[in-house]
Steps between C-alpha positions, in 0.01 A plus 500: 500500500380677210812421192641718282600339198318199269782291377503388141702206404577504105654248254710592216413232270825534266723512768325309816578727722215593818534789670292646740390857460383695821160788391459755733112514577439829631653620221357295210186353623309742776404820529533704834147471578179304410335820369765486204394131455197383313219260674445155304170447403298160605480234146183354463485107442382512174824757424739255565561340207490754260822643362556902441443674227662876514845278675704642745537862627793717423799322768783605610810319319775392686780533264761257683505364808668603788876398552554109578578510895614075424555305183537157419616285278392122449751237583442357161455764255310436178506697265264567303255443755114379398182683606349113551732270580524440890857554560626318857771763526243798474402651830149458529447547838525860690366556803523844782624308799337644843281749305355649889858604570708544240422570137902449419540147486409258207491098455560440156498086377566319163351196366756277643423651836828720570420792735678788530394826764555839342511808681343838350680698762859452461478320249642155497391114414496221735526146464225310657385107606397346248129408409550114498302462206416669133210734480300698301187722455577616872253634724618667831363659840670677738360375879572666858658166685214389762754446767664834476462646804727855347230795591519376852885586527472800279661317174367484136286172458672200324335432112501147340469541175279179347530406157274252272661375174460228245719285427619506126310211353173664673405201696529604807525798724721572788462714806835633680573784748805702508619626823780642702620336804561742779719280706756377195419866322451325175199453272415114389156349317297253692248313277155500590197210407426612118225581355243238519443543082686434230714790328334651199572585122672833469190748382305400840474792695496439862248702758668564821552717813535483896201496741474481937762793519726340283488199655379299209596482136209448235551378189222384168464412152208403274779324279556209521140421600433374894800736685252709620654726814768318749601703790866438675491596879844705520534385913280106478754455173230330359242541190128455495277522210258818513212456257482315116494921394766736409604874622327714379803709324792385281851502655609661818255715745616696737337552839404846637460528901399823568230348252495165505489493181655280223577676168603303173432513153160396341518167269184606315661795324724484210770753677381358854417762637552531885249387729418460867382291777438462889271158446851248578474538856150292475595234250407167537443224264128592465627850472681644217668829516353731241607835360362821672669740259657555200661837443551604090865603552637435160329509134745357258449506082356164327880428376630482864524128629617426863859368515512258737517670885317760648599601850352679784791638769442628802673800617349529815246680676237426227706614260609313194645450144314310222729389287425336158661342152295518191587375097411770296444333120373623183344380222627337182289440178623273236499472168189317492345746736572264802563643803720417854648674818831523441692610863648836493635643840491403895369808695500527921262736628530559873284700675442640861175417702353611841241300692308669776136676637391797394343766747165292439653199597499337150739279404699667233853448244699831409670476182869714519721453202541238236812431283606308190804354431631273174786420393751203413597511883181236609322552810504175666376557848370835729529467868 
């Protein structure tokens, strides 16, 4: 199923409200064809971590974002409401609920663990079990159930959607499952052996992605020292520890069949850029997966800092959005001629990729579109 919109969930920070905001890709993002599109050149190693200098090409602006197809409102609203301080009643979780089937259903979660299901299409909120426990700093995977036996009776195939989270003192990490029950028709969470390491300070970032046909969820950080790589068979329900190394990218990868290939975003580049591999399959804990490519998709100008998520969503058929937040801040001179960053905007540039071979067989990423977007309406998530 290739999808037609990327979602955008946005947070008005003097009222609280989300809403989620529904961008029309063929529209905004791709071209009709790949000759329109631009080829991405390879980055050298030694490029990596070395900032632009002439910034970012002319993009497209968009103006406002589409029409809210859902909005919510906290149960607790707090008003105004802080940039830093970890609010339980904020909705930090969103989530595209059987992504191979539908792309109009959404788990959304706040820090006390109340669920609700929203529905793109007509629209309309749901409430939904609740999570059993507090959570934050969420981490989520949507899984084809091993046992469904669907494409032998002609039906879609039933998705579990898996979801790590620490707990909100950070020592400890939890592992729990959502999942609808055919026979009662109702969803309910089943909790799953956690993590076997401790949960981690809030400016980790976490390595992770599914391997053995989605079988298997990955997941690695080289903070706090010793996690190393810990695999969780999805079918066994139990972990294993991989290697004392980490993935070789920083958040989410995404894995390509018609490739098998894993794309993800770079951790030795300032803007991280995206990068490839097809080495997983063979890792062991003598054998680290390394990087195979790295694709210079974005240059950004010295006073852009990345702003805390950078996402890679699939849209099927090796097709995808790359979707990122960056702190734009300029410089202040005192008095005494000393000088600082001082933070000046929040910009989200999303942009349209294309992974495939060329005529030569080459493995190769078409660039379509790119757009930018700021304004007081914060960009909190793109699914």
């Amino acid at each position: 199923m290739i999808r037609r919109f990327v979602n955008l969930v946005a947070e008005n920070y003097r009222t609280g409200v989300y809403s989620l905001h529904r961008l029309d890709v063929s529209k905004h993002l791709f071209h009709q064809s790949r000759a329109d599109a631009r080829v991405l050149p390879f980055l050298l190693a030694e490029a990596q971590d070395k900032s632009g200098d002439e910034g970012l090409p002319m993009l497209d602006m968009l103006k406002e974002l589409p029409p809210p197809c859902v909005k919510i409102q906290p149960s607790s609203p707090i008003q105004p409401l802080s940039r830093e301080e970890p609010f339980t009643n904020r909705l930090h979780f969103w989530g595209l609920l059987s992504p191979r089937s539908s792309e109009d259903k959404f788990l959304c979660m706040n820090g006390r663990g109340d669920t609700m299901l929203c529905h793109a299409d007509k629209p309309s909120v749901d409430p939904m079990p609740h999570l059993q426990a507090e959570g934050v700093d969420h981490i989520f995977f949507s899984v084809v159930r091993p046992d469904a036996d669907a494409q032998d009776h002609g039906e879609e195939e039933e998705e579990d959607l898996y979801v790590i989270h620490n707990l909100p003192d950070r020592r400890a990490a939890c592992l729990r499952v959502f999942r609808k029950d055919a026979a009662a028709d109702r969803w309910r969470w089943e909790s799953l052996p956690p993590p076997p390491f401790l949960g981690a300070p809030t400016n980790v970032k976490y390595s992770y992605t599914m391997v053995d046909g989605g079988r298997t969820i990955c997941i690695s950080s080289a903070i706090p020292p010793g996690i190393g790589t810990h695999c969780f068979n999805t079918v066994e329900r139990e972990w294993r520890h991989a290697g004392d190394w980490r993935l070789p990218f920083v958040g989410g990868a995404e894995y390509v069949p018609d490739l098998a290939l894993w794309l993800g975003f770079s951790p030795y580049s300032p803007s991280y850029n995206l990068c490839g591999t097809s080495d997983l399959n063979a890792m062991s804990a003598d054998h680290p997966p390394k990087l195979q490519y790295v694709w210079q998709d974005i240059v950004t100008p010295e006073n852009w800092a990345p702003a805390g998520w950078t996402k890679l969503v699939s849209l099927g058929s090796a097709i995808f959005c790359i979707a990122r937040a960056f702190a734009i801040e300029i410089r202040r001179r005192g008095k005494f001629d000393d000088e600082w960053w001082e933070f000046e905007d929040e910009v989200t540039i999303l942009t349209g990729i294309e992974v495939g071979r060329d005529d030569d067989g080459s493995l190769k990423v078409w660039k379509h579109k790119s757009l930018r977007y700021n304004s007081m309406y914060s960009v909190k998530r793109v699914l």
